[in-house]
LOLUM-208953 format. One record per atom (N, C-alpha, C): residue number from 1; atom name; x, y, z. Coordinates in pm, 1 decimal. Example, Ala and Ser with C-alpha at 12.3 -4.5 7.8 and 13.67 -1.06 7.14 Angstrom:
BEGIN
1|N|1319.0|-569.0|780.0
1|CA|1230.0|-450.0|780.0
1|C|1320.0|-330.0|780.0
2|N|1285.0|-225.0|708.0
2|CA|1367.0|-106.0|714.0
2|C|1290.0|3.0|787.0
END
This chain:
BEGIN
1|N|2272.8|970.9|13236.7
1|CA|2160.2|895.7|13182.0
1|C|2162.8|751.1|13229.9
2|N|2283.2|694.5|13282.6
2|CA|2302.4|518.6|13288.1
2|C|2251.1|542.9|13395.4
3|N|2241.5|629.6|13523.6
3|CA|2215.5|609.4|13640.5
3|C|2024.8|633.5|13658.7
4|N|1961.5|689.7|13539.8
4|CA|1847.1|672.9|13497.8
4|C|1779.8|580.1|13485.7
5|N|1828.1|463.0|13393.0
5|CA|1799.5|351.0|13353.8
5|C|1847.9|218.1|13518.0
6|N|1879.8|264.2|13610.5
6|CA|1855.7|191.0|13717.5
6|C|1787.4|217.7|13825.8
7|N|1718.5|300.5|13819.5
7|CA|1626.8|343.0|13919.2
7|C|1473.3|370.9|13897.1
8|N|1366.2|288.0|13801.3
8|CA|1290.5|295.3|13700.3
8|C|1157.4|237.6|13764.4
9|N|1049.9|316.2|13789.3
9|CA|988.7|274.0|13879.3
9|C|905.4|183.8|13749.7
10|N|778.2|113.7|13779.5
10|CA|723.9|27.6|13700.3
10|C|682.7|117.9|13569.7
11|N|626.2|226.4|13560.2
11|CA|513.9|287.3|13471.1
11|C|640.7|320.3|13354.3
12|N|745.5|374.9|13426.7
12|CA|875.2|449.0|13329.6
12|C|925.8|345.1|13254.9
13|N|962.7|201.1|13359.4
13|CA|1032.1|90.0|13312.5
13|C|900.7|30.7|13161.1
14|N|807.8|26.2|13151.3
14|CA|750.1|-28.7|13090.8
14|C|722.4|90.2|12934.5
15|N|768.5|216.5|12982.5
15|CA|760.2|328.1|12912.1
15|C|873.5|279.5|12807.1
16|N|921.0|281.0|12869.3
16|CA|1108.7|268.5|12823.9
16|C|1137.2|175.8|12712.6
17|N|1075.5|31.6|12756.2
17|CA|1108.7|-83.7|12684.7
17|C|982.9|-75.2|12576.0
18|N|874.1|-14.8|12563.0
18|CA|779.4|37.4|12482.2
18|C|676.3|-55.7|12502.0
19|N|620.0|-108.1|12615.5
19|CA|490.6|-223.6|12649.0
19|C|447.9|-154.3|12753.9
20|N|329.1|-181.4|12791.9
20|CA|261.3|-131.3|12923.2
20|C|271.1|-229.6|13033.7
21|N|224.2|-149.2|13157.3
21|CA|241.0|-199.0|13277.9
21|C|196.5|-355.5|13280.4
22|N|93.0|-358.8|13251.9
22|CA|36.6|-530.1|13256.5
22|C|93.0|-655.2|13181.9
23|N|195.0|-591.7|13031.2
23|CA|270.8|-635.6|12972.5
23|C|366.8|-698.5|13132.4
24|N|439.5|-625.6|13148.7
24|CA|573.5|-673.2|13278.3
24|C|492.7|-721.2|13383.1
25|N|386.9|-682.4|13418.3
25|CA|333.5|-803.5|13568.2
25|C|276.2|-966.3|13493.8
26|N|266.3|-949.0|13355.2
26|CA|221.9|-1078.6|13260.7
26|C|357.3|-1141.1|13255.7
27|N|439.6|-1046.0|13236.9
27|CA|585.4|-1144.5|13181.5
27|C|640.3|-1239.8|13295.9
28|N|640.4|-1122.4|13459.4
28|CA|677.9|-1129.2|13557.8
28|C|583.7|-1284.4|13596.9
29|N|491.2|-1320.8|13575.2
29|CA|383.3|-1442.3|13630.3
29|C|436.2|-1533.6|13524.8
30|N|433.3|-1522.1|13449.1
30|CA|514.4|-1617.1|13351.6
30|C|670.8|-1661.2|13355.2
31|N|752.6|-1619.3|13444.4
31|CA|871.5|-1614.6|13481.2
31|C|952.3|-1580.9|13380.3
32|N|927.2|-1471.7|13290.8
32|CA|1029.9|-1447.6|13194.0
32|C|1145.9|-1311.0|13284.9
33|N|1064.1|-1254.3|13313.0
33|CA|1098.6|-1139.4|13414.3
33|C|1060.9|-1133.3|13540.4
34|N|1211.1|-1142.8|13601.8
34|CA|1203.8|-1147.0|13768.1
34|C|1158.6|-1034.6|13782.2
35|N|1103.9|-1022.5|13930.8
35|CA|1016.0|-906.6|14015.6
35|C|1128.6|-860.4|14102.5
36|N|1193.0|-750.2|14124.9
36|CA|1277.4|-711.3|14226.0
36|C|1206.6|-674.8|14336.4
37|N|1274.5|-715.3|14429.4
37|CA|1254.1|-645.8|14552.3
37|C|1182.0|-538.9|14591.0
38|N|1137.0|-564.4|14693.5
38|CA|1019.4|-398.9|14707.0
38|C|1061.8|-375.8|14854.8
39|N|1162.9|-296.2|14831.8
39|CA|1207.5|-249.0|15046.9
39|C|1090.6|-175.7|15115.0
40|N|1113.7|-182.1|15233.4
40|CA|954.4|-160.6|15316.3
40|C|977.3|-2.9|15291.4
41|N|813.4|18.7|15264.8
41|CA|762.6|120.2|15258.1
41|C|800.2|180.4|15133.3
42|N|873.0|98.9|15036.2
42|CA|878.8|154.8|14901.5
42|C|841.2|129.8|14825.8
43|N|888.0|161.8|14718.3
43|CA|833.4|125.6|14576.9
43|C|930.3|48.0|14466.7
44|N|937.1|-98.1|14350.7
44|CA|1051.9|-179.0|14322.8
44|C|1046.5|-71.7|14218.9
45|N|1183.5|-84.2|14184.4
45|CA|1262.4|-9.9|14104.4
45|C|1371.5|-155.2|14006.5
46|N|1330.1|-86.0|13908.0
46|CA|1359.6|-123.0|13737.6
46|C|1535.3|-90.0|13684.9
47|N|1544.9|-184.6|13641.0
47|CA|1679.9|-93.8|13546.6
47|C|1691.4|-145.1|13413.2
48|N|1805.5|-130.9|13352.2
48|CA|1858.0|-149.7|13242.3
48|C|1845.2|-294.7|13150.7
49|N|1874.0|-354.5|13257.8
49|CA|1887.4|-517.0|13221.7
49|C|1772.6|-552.3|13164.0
50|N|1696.3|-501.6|13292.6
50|CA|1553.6|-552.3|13290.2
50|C|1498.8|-471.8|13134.6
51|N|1486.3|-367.1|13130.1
51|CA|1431.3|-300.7|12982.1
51|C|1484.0|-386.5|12890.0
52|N|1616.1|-465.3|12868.9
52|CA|1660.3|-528.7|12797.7
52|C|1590.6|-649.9|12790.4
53|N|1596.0|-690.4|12844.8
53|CA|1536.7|-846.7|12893.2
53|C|1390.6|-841.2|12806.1
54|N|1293.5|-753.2|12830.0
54|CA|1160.1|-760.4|12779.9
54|C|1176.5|-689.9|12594.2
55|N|1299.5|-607.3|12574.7
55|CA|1308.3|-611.3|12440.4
55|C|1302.3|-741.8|12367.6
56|N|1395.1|-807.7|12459.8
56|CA|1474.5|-922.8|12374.0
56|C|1333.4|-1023.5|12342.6
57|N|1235.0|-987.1|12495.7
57|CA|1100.3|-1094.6|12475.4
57|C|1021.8|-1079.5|12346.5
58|N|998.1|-920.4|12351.5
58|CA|928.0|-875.4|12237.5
58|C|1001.9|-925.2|12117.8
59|N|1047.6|-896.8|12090.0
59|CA|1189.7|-932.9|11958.2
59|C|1164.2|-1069.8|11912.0
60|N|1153.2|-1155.2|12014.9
60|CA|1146.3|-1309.5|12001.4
60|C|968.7|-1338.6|11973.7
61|N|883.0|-1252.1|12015.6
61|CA|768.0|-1255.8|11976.0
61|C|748.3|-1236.6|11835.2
62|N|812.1|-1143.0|11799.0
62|CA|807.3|-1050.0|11648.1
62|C|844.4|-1226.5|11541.3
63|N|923.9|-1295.3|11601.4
63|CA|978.4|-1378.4|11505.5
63|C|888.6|-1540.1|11523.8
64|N|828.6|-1516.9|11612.5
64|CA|740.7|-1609.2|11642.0
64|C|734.3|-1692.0|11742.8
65|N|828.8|-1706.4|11832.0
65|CA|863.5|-1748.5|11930.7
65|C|735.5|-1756.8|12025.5
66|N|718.7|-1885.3|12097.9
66|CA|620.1|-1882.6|12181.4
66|C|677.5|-1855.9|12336.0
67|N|578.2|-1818.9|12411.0
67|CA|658.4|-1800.3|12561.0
67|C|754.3|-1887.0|12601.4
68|N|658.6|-2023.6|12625.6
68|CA|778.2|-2135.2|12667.1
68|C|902.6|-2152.3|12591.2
69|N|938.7|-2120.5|12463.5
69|CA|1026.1|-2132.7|12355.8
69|C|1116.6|-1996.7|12422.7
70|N|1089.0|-1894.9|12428.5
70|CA|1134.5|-1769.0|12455.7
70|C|1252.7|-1790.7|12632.7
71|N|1123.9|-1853.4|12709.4
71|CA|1199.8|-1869.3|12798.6
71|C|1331.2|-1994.4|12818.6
72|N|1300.3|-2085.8|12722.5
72|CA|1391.1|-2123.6|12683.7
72|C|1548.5|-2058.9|12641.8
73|N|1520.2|-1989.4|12550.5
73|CA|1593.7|-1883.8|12502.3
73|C|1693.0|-1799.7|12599.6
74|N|1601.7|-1727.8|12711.5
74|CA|1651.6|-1688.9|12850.4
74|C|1759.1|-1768.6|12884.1
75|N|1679.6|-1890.9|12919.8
75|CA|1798.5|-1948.4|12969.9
75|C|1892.7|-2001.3|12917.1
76|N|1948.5|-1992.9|12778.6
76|CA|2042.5|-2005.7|12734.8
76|C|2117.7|-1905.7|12682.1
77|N|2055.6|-1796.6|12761.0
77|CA|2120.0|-1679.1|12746.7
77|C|2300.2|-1646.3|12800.2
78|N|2358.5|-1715.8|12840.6
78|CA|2494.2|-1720.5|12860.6
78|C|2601.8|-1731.0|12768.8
79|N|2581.6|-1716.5|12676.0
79|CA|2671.6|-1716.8|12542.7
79|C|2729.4|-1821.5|12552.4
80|N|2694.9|-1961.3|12628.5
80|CA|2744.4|-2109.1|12563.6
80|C|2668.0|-2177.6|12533.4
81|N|2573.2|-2125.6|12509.6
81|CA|2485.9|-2209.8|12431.4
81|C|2406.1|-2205.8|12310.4
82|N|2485.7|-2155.7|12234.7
82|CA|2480.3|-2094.7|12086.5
82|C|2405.9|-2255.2|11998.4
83|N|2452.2|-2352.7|11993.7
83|CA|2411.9|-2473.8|11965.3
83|C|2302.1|-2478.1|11999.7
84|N|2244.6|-2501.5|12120.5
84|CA|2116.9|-2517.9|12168.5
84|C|2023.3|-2389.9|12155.0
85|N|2081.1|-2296.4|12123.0
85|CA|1973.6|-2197.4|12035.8
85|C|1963.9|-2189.7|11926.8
86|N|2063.3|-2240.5|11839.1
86|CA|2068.0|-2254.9|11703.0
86|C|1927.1|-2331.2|11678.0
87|N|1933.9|-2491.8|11726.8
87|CA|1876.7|-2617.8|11728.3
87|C|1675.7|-2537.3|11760.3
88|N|1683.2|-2445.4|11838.7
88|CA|1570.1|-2398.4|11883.6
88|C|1493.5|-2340.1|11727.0
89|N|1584.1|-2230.4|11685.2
89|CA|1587.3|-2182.6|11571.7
89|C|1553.6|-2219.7|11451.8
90|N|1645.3|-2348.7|11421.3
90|CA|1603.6|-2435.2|11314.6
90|C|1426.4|-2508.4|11304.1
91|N|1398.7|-2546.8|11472.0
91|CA|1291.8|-2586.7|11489.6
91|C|1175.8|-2470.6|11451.1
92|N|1214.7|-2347.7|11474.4
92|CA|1104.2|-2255.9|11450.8
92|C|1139.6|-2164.5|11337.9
93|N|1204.0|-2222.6|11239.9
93|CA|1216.0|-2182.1|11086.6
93|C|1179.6|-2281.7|10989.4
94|N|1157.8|-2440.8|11063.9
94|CA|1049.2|-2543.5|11030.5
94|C|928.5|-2490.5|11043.0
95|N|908.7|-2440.6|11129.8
95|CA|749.2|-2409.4|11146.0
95|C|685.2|-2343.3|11067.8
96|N|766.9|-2210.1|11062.8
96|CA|738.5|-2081.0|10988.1
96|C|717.0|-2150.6|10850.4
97|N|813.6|-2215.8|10786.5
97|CA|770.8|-2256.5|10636.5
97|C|675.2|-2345.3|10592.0
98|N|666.8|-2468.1|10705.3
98|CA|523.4|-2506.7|10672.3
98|C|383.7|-2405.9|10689.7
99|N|395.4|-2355.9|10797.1
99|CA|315.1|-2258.4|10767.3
99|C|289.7|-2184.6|10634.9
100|N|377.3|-2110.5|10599.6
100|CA|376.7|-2037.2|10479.0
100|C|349.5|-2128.2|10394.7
101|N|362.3|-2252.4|10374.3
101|CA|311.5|-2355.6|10228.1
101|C|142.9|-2349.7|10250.9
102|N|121.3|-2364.8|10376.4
102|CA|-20.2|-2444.9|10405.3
102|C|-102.1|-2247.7|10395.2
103|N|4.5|-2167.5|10383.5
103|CA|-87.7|-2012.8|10326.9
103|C|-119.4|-2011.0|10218.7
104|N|5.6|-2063.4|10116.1
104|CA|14.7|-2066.9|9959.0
104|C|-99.3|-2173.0|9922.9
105|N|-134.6|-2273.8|10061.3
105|CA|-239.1|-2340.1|9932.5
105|C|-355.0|-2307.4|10018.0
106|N|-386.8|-2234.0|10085.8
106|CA|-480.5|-2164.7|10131.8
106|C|-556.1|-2078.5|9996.2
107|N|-443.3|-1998.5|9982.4
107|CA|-440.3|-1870.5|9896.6
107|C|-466.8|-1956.8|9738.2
108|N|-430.6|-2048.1|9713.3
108|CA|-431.4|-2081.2|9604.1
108|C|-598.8|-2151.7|9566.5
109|N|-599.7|-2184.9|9622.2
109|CA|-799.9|-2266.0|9696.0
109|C|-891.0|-2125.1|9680.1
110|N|-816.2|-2034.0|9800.5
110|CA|-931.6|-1916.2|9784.8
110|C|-966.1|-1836.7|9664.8
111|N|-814.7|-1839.8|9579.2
111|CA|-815.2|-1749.1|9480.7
111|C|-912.1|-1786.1|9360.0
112|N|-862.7|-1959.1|9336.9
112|CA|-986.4|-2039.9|9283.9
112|C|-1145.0|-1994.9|9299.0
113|N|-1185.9|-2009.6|9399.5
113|CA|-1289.4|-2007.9|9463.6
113|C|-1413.3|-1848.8|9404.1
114|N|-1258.1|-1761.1|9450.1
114|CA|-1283.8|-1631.2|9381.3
114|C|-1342.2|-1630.6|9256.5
115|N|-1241.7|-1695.4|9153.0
115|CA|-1297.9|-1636.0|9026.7
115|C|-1395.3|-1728.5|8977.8
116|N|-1408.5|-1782.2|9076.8
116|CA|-1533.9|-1947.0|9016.6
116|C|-1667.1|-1863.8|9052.6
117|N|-1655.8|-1742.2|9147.1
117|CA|-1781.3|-1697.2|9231.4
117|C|-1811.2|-1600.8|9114.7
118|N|-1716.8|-1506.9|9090.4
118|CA|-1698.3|-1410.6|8952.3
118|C|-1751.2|-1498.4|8821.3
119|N|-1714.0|-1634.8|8784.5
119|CA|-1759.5|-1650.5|8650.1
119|C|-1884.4|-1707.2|8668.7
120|N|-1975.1|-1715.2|8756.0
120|CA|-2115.5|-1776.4|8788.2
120|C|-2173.0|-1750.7|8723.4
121|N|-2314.7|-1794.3|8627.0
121|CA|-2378.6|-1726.4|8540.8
121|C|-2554.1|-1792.6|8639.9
122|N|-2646.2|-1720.9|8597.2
122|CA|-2765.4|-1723.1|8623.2
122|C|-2803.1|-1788.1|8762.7
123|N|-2852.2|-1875.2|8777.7
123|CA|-2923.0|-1923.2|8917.6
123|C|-2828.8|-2059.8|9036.0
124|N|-2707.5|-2034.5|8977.6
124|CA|-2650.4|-2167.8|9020.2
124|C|-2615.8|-2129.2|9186.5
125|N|-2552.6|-2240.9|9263.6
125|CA|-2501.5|-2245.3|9332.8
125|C|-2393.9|-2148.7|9379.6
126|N|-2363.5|-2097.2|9476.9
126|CA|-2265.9|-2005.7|9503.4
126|C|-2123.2|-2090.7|9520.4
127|N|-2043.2|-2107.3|9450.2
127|CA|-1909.9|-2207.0|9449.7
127|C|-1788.0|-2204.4|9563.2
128|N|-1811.7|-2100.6|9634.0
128|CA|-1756.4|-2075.7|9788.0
128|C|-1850.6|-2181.0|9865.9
129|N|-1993.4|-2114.5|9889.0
129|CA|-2076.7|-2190.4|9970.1
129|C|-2058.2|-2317.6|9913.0
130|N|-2090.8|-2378.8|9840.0
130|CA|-2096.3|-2548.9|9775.5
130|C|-1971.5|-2573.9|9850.3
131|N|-1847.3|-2520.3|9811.0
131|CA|-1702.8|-2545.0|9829.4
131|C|-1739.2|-2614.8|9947.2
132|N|-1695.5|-2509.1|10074.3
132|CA|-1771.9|-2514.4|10195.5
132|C|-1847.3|-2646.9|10272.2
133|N|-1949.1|-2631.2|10194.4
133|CA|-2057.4|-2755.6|10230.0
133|C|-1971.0|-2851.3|10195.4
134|N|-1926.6|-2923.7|10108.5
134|CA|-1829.2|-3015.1|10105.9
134|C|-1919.5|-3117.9|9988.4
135|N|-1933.4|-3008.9|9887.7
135|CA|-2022.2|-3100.1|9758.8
135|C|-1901.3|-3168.9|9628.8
136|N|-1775.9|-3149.3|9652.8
136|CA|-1700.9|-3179.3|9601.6
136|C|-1644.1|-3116.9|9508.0
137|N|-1673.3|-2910.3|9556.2
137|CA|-1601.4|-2803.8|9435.4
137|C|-1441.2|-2830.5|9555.2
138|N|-1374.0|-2746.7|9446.4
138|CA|-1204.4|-2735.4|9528.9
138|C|-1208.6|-2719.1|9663.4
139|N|-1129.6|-2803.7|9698.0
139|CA|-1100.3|-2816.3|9835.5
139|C|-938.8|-2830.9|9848.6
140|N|-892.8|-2770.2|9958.8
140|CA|-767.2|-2787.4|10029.8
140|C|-665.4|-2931.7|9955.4
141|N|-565.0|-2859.7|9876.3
141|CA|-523.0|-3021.1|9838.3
141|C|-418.7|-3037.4|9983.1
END
């Protein structure tokens, strides 16, 4: 099976690591993933590393990682630079939580908004729309 995983033409290699073909010629233009060699009259062939390599991209997507951040990552892929990925890390577990506050008061505005639309009685204003327009119902604290 190991001698499988090095001889992987594009369609299999992209099978493998679970993304499609345009996924790896996107990664490949972006320099996350080198392009091997193509000997005359053949066809480049994929291996192991490489399936690895675009897990690890995906993986780093899943957590939020942006390309340039990711390829960062790459290159501190040598196991001495645990510090300088840490430091990466910390920066994008800042992010993630402001984010998540600025959801909570998203969510907290909309939810408002909701039951202000629910307790409306007769001909008034719609309290989303007003919101909205900027007539001075709840807004974003």
């Amino acid at each position: 099976m190991q001698a499988f995983f090095e001889n992987l033409t594009i369609g299999v290699f992209a099978k493998a690591a679970g993304v499609n073909v345009e996924t790896i010629r996107f990664y490949q233009r972006k320099g996350l993933l080198p392009e091997p060699d193509k000997p005359y009259g053949s066809i480049r062939r994929y291996g192991e590393a490489d399936v690895t390599r675009v897990r690890f991209v995906k993986s780093a997507q899943r957590l939020g990682f942006s390309l340039d951040e990711i390829a960062e990552l790459l290159r501190l892929d040598d196991g001495t630079h645990c510090e300088e990925a840490s430091n990466l890390a910390e920066r994008k577990l800042k992010d993630v939580r402001e984010k998540m506050a600025n959801l909570a008061r998203m969510e907290s505005v909309l939810s408002e908004l909701v039951c202000a639309c629910h307790l409306r009685q007769g001909n008034v204003s719609c309290p989303l729309i007003s919101s909205l327009q900027g007539d001075g119902s709840p807004a974003m604290p």
